[in-house]
N, C-alpha and C positions, 0 to 999 in steps of 0.2 A: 137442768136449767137451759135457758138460750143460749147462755156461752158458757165457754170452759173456765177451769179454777184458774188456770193462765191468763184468762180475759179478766180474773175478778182481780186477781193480784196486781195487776198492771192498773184496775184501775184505782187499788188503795193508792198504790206510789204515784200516781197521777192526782189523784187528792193531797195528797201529803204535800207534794210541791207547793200546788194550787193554797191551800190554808198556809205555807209557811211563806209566801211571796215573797221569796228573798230573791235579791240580784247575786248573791253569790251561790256558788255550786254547793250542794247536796249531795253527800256521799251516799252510794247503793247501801251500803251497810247500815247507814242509820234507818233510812226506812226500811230496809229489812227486819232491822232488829226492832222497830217499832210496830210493826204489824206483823211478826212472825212468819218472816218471808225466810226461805232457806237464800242463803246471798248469791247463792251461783246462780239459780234459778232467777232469780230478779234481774242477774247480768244481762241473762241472753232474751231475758224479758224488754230489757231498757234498747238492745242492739235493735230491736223490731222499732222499737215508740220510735228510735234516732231513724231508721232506715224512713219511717211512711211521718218524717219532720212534725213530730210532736214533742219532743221530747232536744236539747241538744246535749250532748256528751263529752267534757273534757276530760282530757288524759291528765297526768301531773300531779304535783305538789299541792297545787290547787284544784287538781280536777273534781272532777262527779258531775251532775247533771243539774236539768234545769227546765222547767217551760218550753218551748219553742217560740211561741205567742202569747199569748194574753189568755188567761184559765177561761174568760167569759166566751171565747173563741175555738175551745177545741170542747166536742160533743162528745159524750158516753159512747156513743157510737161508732166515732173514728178510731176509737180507742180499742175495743170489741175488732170490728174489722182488722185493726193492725196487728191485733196479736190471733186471730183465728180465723181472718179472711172473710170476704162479703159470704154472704146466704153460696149456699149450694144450691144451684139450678134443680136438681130433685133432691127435694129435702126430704127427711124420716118421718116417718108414720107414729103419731103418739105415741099408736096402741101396741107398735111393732108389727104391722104387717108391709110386705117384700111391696106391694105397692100403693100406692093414695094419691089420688091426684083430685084434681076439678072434675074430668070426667070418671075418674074411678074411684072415688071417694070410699073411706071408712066411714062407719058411724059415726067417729067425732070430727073428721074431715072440717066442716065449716063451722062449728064451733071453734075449733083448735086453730083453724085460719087465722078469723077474726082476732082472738086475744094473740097470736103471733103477730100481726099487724099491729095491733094495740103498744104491742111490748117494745117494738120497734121506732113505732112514732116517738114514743114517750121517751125512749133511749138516745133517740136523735134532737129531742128538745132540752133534755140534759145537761146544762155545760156546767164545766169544772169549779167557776167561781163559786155558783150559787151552791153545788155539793159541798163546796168546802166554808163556805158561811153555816150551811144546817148543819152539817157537823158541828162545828164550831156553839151553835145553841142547842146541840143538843149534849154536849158537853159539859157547859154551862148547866144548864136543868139534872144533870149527873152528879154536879157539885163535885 
C-alpha cells in the first residue's frame, strides 16, 4: 500500500478518539483491544502522534490520550507522515526496478504517478471528524 501497517494502526486509534470525542483521556489499551492492536506497539505508536502534536499524552491515575485539536483539523495525511515520514525524495518503482524516474521511467511510471498523486490529495483532504461520522453509519447499516 502507500503506507505501512504502523501508518494504518495509528490511524484506527486516531479515529477511535475522533468518534468517541470525549474531553477525558483514553487509555492505549482500550483501543488496542478494540481494534486488535498489540498494546506495546500502539505505545510507541501514540510516542510519534505526541512528538509531531496530534495526539496529547497523560501519564497517571488518570492518564492515556486524547486529540490534540479538533478531529475536523488533523488530515489522514499528517497522520501517515507522523508515523512513516513525508514521501522519499526517490521513491520505488511499482514494478521493482533499481531505477524510475520522469526522465527514466518504467512502463507504468506515469500511470503509477498519477494515482500516487491521486492517493495523496485524497489522503490530505481526509480529516478525522468526517472518518469517524462514516464510520459511525456505517455501523449503523451493520445493525
Amino acid at each position: 500500500m502507500i503506507y505501512s501497517k504502523s501508518a494504518e494502526y495509528a490511524i484506527q486509534a486516531m479515529i477511535y478518539l475522533a468518534e468517541h470525542r470525549s474531553e477525558e483521556n483514553t487509555m492505549v489499551s482500550t483501543i488496542a483491544e478494540d481494534y486488535n492492536i498489540p498494546r506495546h506497539f500502539l505505545a510507541k505508536l501514540v510516542q510519534s502522534l505526541a512528538k509531531h502534536y496530534l495526539i496529547k499524552s497523560v501519564r497517571g491515575r488518570n492518564g492515556g490520550i486524547k486529540l490534540s485539536k479538533p478531529a475536523r483539523d488533523i488530515r489522514v495525511i499528517d497522520i501517515i507522515y507522523a508515523i512513516d515520514g513525508p514521501p522519499a525524495e526517490k521513491e520505488m518503482c511499482v514494478i521493482g526496478l533499481d531505477e524510475c524516474s520522469d526522465s527514466v521511467p518504467c512502463p507504468m511510471h506515469d500511470q503509477w504517478k498519477l494515482i500516487k498523486e491521486n492517493i495523496r490529495v485524497q489522503l490530505g483532504h481526509e480529516n478525522l471528524e468526517v472518518l469517524a461520522d462514516r464510520l459511525k453509519e456505517k455501523r449503523k447499516l451493520l445493525g
